[in-house]
BAFI-3210 file (N, C-alpha, C; in Angstrom, 3 decimals, decimal comma, padded with zeros to 6 digits):
// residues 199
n [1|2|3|4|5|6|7|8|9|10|11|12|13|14|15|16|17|18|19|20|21|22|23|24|25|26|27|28|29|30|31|32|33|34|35|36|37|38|39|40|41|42|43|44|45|46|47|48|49|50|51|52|53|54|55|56|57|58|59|60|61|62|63|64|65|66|67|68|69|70|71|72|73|74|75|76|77|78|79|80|81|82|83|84|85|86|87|88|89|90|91|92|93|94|95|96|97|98|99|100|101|102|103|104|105|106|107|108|109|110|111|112|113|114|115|116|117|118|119|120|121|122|123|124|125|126|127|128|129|130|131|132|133|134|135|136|137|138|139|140|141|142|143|144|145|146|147|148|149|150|151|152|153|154|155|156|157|158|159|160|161|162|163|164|165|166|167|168|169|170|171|172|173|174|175|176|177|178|179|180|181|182|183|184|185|186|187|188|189|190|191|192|193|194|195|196|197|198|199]
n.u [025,413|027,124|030,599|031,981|033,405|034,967|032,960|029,258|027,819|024,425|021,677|019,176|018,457|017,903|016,494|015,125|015,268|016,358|017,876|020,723|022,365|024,668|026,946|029,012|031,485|030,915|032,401|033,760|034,281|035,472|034,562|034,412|032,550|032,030|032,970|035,076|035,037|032,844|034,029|033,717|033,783|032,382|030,805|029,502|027,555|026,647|023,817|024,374|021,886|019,956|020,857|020,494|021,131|023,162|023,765|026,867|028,038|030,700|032,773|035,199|037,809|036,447|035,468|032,457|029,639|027,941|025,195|022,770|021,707|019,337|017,577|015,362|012,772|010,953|008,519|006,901|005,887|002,671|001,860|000,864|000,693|-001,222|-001,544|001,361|003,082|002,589|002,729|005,548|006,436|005,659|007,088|009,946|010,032|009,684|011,351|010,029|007,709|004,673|004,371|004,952|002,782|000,294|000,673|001,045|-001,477|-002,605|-001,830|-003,457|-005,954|-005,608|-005,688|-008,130|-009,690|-009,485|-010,338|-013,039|-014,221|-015,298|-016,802|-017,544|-015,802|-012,127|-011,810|-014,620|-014,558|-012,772|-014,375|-016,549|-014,960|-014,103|-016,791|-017,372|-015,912|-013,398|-011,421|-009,932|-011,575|-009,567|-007,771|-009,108|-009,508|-006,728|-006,283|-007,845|-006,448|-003,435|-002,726|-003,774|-004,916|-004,686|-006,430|-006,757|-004,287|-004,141|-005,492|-004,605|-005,308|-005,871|-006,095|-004,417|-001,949|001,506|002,222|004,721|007,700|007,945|004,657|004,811|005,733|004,183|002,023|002,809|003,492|001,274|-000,320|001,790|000,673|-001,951|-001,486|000,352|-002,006|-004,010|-003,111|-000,510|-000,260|-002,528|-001,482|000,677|-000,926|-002,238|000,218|001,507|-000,682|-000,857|001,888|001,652|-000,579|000,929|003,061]
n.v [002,967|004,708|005,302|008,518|009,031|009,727|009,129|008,872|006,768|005,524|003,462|004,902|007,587|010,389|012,515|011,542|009,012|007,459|003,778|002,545|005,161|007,268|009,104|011,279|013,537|016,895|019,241|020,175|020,613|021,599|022,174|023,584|024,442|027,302|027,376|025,960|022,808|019,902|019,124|018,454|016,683|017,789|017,173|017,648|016,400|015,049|013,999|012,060|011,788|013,007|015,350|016,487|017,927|016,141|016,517|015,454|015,071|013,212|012,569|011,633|012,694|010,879|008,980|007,240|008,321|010,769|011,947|012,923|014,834|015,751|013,091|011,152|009,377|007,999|005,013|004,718|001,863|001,953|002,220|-000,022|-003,569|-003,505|-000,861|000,830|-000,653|-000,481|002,673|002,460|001,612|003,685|005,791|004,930|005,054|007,047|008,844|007,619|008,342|007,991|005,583|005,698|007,921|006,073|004,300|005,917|006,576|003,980|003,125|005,305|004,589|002,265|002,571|004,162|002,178|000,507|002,283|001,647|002,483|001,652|002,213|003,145|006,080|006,614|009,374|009,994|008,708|010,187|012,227|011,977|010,923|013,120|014,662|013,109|013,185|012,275|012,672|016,258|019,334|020,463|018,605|017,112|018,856|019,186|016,587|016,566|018,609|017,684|015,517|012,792|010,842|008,566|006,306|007,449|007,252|004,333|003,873|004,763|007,480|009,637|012,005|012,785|014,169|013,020|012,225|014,315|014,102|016,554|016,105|013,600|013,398|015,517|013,976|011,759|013,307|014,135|011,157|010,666|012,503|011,578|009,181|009,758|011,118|009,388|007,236|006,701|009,140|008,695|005,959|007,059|008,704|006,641|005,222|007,325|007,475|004,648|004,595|006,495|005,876|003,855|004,824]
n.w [006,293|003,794|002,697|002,867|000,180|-002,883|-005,026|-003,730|-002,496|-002,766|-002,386|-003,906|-005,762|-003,643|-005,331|-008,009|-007,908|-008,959|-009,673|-007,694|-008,751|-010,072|-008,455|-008,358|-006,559|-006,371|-005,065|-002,095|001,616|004,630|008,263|011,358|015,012|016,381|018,468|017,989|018,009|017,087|014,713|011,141|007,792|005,025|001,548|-001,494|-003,588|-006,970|-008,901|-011,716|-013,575|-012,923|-012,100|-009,578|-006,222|-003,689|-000,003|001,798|005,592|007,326|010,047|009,877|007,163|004,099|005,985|007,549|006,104|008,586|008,101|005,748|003,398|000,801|002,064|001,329|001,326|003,144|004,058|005,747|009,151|009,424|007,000|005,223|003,475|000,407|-000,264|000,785|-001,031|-003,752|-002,734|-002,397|-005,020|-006,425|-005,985|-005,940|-008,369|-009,974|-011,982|-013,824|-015,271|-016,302|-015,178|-012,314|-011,319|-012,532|-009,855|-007,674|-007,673|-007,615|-005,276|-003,596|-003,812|-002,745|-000,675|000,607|-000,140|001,706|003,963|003,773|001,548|-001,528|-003,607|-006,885|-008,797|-008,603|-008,277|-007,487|-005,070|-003,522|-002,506|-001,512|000,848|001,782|001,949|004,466|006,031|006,895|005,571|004,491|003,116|001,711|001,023|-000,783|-002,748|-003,402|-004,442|-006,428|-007,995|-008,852|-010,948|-010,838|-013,061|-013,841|-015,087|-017,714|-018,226|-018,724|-020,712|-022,780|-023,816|-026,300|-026,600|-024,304|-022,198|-022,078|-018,425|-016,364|-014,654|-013,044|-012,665|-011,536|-008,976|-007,772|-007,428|-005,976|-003,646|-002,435|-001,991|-000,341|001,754|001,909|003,232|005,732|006,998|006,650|007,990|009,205|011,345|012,624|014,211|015,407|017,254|018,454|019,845|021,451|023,426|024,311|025,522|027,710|029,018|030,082|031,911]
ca.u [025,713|028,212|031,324|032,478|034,317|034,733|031,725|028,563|026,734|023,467|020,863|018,324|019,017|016,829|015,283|014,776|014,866|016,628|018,393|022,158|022,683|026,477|026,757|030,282|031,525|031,418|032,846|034,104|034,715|035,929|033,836|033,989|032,032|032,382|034,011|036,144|034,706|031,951|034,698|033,040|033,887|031,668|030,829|028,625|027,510|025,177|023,117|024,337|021,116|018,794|021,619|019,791|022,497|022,959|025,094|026,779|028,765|031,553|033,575|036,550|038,189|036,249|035,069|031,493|029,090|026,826|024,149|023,098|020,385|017,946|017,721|014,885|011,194|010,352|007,357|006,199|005,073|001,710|000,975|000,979|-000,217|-001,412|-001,182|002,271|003,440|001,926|003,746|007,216|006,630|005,578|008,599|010,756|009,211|009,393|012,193|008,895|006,597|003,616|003,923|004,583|001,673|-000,461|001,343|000,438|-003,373|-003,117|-001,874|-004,606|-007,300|-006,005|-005,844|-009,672|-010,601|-009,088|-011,295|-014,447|-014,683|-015,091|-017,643|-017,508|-014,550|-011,103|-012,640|-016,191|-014,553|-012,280|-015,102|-017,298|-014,179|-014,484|-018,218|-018,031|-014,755|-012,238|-010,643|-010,732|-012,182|-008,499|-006,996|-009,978|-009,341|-005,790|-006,710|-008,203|-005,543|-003,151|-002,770|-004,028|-005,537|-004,275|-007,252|-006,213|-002,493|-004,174|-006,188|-003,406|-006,238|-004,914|-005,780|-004,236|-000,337|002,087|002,878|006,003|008,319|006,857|003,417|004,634|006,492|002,901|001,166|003,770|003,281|000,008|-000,430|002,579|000,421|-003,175|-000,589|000,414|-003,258|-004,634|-002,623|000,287|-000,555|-003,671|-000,877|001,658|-001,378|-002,367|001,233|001,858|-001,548|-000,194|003,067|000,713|-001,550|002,369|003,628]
ca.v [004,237|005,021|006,154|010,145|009,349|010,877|008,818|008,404|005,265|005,225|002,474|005,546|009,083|010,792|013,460|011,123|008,068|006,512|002,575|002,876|006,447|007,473|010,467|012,061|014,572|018,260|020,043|019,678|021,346|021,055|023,017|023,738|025,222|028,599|026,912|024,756|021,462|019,517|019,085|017,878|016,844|017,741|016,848|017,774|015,279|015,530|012,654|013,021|011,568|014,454|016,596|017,267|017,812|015,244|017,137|014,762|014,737|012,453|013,036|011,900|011,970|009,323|008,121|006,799|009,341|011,036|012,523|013,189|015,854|015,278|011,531|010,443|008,824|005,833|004,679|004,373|000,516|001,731|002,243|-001,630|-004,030|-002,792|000,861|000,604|-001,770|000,782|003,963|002,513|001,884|005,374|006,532|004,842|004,930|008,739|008,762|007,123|009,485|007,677|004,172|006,201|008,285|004,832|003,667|006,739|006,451|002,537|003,647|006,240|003,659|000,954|003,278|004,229|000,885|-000,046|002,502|001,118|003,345|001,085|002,323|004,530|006,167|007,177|010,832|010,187|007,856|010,671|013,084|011,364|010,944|014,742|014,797|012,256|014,065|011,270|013,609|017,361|019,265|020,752|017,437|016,549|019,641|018,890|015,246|017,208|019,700|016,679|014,138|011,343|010,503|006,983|006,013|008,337|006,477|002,567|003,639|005,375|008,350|010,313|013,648|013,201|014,245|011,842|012,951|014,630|014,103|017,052|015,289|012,161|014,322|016,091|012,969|011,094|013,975|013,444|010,676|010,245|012,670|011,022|007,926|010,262|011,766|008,246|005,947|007,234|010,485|008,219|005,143|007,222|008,822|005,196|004,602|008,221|006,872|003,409|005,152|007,428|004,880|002,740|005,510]
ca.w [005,626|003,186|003,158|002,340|-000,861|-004,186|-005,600|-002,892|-003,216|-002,201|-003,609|-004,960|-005,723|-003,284|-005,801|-008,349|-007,184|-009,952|-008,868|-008,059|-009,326|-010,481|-007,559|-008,363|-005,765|-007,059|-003,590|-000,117|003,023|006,701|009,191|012,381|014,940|016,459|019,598|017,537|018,250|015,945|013,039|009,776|006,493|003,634|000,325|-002,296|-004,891|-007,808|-009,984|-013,545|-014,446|-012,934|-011,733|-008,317|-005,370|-002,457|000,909|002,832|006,340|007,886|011,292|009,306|005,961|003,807|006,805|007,556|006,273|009,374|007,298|004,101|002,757|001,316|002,800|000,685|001,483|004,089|004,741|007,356|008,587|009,589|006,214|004,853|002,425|-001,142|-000,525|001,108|-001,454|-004,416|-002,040|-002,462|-006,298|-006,999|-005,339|-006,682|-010,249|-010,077|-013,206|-015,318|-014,908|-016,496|-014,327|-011,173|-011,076|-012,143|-009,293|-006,980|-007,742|-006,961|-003,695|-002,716|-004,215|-001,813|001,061|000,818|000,328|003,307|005,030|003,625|000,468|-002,567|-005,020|-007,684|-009,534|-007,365|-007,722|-006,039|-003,396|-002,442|-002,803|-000,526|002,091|002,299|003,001|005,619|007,162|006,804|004,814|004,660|001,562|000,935|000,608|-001,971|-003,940|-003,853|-005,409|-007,895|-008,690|-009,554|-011,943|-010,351|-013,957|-013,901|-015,654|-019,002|-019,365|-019,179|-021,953|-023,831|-024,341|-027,986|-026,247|-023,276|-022,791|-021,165|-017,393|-016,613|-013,467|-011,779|-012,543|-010,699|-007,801|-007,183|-007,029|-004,999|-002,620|-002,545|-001,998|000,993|002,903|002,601|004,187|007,005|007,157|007,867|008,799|010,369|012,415|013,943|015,111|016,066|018,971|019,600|020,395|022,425|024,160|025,069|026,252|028,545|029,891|030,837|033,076]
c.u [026,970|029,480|031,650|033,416|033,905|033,666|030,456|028,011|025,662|022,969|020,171|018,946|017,745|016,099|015,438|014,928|015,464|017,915|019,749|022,651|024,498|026,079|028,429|030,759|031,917|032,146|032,823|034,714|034,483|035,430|034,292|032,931|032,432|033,462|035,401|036,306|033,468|032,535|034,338|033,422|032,721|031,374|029,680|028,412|026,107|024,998|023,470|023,167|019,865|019,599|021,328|021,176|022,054|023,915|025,636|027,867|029,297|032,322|034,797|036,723|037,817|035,749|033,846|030,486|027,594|026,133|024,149|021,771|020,413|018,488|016,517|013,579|011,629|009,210|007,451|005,414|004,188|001,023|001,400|000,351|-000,296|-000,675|000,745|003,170|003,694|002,946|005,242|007,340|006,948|006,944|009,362|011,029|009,264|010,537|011,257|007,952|005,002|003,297|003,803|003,380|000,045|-000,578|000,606|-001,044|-003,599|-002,873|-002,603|-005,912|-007,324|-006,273|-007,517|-010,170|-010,239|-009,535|-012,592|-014,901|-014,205|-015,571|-017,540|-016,141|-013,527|-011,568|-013,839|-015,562|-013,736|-013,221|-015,989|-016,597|-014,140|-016,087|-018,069|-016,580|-013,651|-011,417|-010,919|-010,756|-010,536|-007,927|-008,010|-009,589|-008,148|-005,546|-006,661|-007,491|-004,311|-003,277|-002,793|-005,213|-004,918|-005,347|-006,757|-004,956|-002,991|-004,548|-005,852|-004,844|-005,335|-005,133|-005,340|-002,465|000,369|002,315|004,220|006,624|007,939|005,788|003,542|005,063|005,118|002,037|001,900|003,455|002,185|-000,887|000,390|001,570|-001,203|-002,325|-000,807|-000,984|-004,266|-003,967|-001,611|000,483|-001,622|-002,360|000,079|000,648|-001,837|-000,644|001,736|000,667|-001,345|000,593|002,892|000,052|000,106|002,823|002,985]
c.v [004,086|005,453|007,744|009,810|009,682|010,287|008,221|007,281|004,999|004,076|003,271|006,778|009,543|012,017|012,670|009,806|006,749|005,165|002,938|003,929|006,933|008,633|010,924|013,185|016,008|019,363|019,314|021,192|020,755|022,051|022,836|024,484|026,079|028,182|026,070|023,457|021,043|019,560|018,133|017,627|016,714|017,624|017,263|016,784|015,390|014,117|012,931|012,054|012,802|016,053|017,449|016,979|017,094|016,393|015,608|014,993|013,319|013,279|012,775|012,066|010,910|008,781|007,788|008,076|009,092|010,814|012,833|014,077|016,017|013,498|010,798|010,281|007,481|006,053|004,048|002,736|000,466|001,749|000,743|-001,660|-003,346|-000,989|001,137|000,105|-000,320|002,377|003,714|002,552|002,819|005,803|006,144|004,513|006,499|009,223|008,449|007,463|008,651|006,379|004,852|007,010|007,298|004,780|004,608|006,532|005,207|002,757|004,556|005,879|002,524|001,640|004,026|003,168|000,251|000,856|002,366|002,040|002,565|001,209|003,508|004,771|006,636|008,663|010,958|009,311|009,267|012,216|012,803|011,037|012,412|014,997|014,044|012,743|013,031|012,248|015,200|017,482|020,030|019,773|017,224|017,770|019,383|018,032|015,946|017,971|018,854|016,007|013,242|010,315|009,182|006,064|006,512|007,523|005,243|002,865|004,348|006,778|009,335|011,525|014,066|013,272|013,569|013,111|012,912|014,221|015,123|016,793|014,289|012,620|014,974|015,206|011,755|011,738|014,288|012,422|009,926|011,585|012,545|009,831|008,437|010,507|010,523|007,170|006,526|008,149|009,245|007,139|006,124|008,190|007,770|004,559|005,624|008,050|005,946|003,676|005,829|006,814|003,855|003,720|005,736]
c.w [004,768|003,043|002,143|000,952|-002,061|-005,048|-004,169|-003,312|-002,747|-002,865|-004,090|-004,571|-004,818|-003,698|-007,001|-008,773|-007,687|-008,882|-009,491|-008,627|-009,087|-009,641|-007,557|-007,205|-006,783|-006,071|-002,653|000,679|003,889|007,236|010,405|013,333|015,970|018,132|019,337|017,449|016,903|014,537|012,308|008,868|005,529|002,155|000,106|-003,716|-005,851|-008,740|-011,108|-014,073|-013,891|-012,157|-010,220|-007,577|-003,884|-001,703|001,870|004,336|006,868|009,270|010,696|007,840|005,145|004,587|007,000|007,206|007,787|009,080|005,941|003,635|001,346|001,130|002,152|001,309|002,452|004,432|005,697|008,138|009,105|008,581|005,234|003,880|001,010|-001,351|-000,088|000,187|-002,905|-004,315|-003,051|-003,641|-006,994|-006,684|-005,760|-008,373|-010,634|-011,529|-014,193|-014,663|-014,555|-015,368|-012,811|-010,542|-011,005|-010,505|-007,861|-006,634|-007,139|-005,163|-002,447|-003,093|-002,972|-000,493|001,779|000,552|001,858|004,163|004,785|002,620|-000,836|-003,546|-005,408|-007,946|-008,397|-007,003|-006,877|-005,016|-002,581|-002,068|-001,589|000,871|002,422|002,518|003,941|006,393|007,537|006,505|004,675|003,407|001,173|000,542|-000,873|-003,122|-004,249|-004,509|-006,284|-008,664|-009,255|-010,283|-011,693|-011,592|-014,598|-015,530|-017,481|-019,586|-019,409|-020,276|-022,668|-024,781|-025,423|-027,526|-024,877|-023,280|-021,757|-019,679|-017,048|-015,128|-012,399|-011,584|-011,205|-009,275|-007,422|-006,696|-005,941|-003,544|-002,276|-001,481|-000,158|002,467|003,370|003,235|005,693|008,001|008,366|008,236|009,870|011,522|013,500|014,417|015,797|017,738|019,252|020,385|021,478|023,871|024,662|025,788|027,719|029,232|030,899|031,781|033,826]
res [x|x|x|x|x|x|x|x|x|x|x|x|x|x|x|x|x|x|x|x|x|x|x|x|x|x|x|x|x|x|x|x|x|x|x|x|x|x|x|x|x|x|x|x|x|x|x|x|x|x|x|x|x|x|x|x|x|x|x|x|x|x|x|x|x|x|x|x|x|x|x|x|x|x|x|x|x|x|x|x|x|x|x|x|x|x|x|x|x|x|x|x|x|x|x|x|x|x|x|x|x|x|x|x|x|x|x|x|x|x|x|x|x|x|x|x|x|x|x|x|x|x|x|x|x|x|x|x|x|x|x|x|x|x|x|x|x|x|x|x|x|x|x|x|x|x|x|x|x|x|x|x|x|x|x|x|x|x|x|x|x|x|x|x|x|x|x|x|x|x|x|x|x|x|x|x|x|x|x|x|x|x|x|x|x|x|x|x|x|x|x|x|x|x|x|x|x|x|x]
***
């Protein structure tokens, strides 16, 4: 972690994602709480390249930051390989709209091939994961209500309009919760199941 001083240093801004981001402090305060104990120092720091605001705590002066809100994206390492690989891109591609959303789509292409859904366009595979109940039909409409039109920016289509940062932020989010949907929600009950079968 970092420490509390007048510039934070993360490696990405965690609302947009950009590498090494200049984070200036714009405010501070010392808290306590109503007993007088749990004394804090706080800071507020903002990206001057998307201006979003980081919070962070320390127990001292400068000293090691606690916490920090918002803390950003991790994947998860049940979701691996291509799609995983793909995930982290998007995410941290979210400053370039057009490659991150690519980037998004490659990640919810590898993640239905890797449950045995390979034919046909990214729309009928995830179309067909909602008839067969992999997926429910809100997730599929939600596909659809995104810009997961990957296809449109390779082939630089003349009537189509570049995607914007909330484009790639919809499809990012998206995308991180067909991850959760299938990969991670099912290991984390094979692992509360292993845990359960050990006691």
């Amino acid at each position: 972690m970092p420490n509390l001083n007048y510039n934070l240093e993360l490696n990405r801004c965690p609302h947009c994602n950009v590498d090494h981001p200049n984070l200036p402090m714009v405010w501070h305060k010392e808290t306590d709480a109503h007993s007088g104990g749990n004394h804090r120092f706080w800071k507020i720091y903002m990206c001057t390249r998307c201006g979003g605001l980081i919070t962070a705590a320390a127990r001292q002066q400068n000293g090691v930051v606690t916490d920090y809100f918002p803390s950003g994206v991790e994947i998860d390492d049940s979701v691996s390989g291509a799609a995983g690989a793909y995930l982290s891109q998007a995410i941290n591609t979210i400053h370039a709209p057009a490659g991150s959303v690519m980037l998004s789509a490659s990640s919810v292409d590898a993640m239905l091939k890797e449950k045995g859904y390979t034919e046909g366009s990214l729309y009928a595979r995830i179309n067909k994961a909602a008839e067969e109940h992999l997926i429910t039909a809100e997730m599929a409409q939600w596909a659809h209500d995104i810009r997961l039109d990957a296809n449109d920016q390779r082939h630089a289509d003349a009537n189509t309009s570049l995607p914007t940062e909330d484009d790639a932020r919809r499809c990012v989010e998206f995308a991180i919760a067909l991850a959760q949907f299938l990969f991670v929600l099912p290991a984390r009950v094979q692992r509360g199941l292993a845990d359960a079968e050990g006691n």
